[in-house]
N, C-alpha and C positions, 0 to 999 in steps of 0.2 A: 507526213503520213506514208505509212509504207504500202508499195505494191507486191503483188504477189505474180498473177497472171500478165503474160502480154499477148501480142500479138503473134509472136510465135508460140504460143501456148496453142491458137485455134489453128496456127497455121499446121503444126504438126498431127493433130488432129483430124484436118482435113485431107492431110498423106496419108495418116490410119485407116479413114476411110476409104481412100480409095486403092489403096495396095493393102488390104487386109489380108497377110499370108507372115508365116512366120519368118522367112527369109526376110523377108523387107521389116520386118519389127525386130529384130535380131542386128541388121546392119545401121539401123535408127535408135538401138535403145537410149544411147546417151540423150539425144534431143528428148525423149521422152523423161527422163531421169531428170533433164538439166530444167525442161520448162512445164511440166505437167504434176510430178509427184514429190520434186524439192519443194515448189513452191504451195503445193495443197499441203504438204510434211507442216509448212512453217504457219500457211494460216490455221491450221488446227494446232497446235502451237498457241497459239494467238490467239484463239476464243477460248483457252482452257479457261481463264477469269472471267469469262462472259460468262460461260455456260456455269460455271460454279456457283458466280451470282444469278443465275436465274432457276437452278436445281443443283445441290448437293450429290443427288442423287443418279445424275445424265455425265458423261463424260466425252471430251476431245479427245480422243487420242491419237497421235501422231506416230506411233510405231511404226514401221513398215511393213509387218505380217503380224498379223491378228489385231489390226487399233481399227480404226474409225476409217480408211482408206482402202473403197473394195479396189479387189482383183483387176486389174484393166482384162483378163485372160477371162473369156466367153467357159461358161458349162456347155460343152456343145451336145455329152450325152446322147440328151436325149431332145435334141432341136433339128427342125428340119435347118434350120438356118447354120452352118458347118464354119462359117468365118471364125478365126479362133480368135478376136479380139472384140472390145466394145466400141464402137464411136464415140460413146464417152467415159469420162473421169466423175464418179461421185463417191462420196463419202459421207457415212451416217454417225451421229450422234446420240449411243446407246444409251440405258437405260442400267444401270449399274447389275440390274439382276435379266438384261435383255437376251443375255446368249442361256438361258435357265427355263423360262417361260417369256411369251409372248408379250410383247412390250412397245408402246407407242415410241417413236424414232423422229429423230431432225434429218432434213435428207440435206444436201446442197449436192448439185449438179453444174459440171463445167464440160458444155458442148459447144461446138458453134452455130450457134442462131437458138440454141435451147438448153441456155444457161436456168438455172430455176434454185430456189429454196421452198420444202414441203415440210412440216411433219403429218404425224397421225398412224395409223393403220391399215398398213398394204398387203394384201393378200392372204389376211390372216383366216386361220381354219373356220368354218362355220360355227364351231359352239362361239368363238372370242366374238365372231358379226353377233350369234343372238345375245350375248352378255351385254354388251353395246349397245344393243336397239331395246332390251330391258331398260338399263338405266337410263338411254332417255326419257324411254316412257315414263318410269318412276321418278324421273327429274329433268322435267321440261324448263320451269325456270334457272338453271342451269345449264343445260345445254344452248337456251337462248340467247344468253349471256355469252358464252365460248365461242360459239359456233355462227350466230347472228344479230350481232350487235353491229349496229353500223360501221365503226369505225374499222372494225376485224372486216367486214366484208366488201369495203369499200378497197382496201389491201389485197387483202388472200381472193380465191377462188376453191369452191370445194369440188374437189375432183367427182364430175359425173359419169366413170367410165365403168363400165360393168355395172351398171344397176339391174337390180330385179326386174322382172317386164311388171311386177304385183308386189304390193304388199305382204309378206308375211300372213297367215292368219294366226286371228286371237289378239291383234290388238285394235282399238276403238278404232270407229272411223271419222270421226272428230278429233284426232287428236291434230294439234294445228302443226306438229313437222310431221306428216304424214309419208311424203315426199323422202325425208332423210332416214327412211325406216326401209327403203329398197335401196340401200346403199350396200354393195362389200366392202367398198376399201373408205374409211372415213380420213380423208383426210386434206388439208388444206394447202393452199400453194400459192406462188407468187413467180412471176417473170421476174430473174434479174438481165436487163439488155447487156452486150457483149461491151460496148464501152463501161459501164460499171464495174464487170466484171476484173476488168484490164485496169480500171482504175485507183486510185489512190485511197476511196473511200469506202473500197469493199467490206474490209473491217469491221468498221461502223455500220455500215447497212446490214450485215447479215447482224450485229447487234440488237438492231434496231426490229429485225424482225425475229429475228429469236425470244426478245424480250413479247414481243407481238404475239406469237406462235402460242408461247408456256402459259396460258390457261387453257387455249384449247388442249392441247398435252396434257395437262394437271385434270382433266374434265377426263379424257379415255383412263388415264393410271386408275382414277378412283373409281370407273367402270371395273375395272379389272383386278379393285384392290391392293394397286399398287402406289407406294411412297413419292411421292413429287416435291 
């Protein structure tokens, strides 16, 4: 089984953080090169037959500029926060028609001590939340099946952060995910720990949850009218 990440992957990481300036990313690049974006270049590489088998329609790409692997280079714009790099490495798993219109996403993240794989929908515009919170309501045994079925949530975790302080109005107040209708960002997530990460069996794992993931995924595409 092949590895991707080591220990100098967090170790470099953890200099990012804390000499966050472009001189020191600059006389660093190679370590970044050597153990941060070769080895993410090769695992997405590496699930392009995962994710093929689990959507036609989702891609790996391991390009360098424009695939599946963001920017480590911060938007500083328009942030109070000025550091021009990120603390971490992640890369997302688009949606064939993703960069077009609005589209659920596989995320994986490699930080240290907050390594994670997510998909779903992150920060998308208000009408895509109410399109969303439509089709659950029109399809509750569906979404219960995705989104809460034992086994899915005894794994994932659904991201509680930015919720509504209220419900929406104009949908019933019985309906029994009531809860998942003050949501903006729908979407689900898992801790991978730092030894996994580093380990031999990443591959496999993020298979394992990818495969996991792709009906909650197949569940927002068909909110949204899109191919899965």
């Amino acid at each position: 089984m092949s590895t991707y990440f080591t220990d100098k992957s967090f170790k470099y990481m953890k200099a990012l953080a804390r000499h966050n300036e472009r001189a020191w990313f600059n006389d660093h690049k190679a370590d970044y090169e050597e153990h941060v974006r070769a080895p993410f270049q090769r695992l997405l590489t590496d699930l392009q037959p995962i994710v093929a088998e689990i959507s036609e329609h989702y891609r790996s790409d391991p390009k360098p500029v424009g695939g599946s692997l963001f920017r480590i280079h911060r938007d500083t714009r328009f942030a109070n926060d000025k550091t021009p790099y990120k603390t971490w490495q992640g890369a997302r798993l688009l949606h064939a028609r993703g960069r077009q219109v609005e589209a659920p996403l596989f995320y994986v993240q490699l930080q240290p001590g907050n390594c994670f794989i997510a998909a779903g929908l992150w920060h998308s515009p208000p009408d895509v939340q109410r399109r969303v919170r439509q089709f659950i309501v029109d399809n509750p045994a569906g979404w219960k099946t995705a989104a809460h079925a034992p086994a899915f949530r005894k794994r994932f975790d659904l991201d509680d952060s930015e919720m509504l302080v209220r419900v929406p109005k104009g949908y019933p107040d019985d309906f029994p995910y009531l809860d998942d209708l003050r949501r903006r960002n729908f979407v689900a997530e898992r801790v991978i720990d730092d030894a996994t990460m580093t380990g031999p069996r990443l591959r496999q794992t993020l298979a394992t949850d990818l495969a996991a993931l792709a009906p909650f995924v197949d569940y927002l595409c068909a909110a949204l009218d899109l191919e899965f």
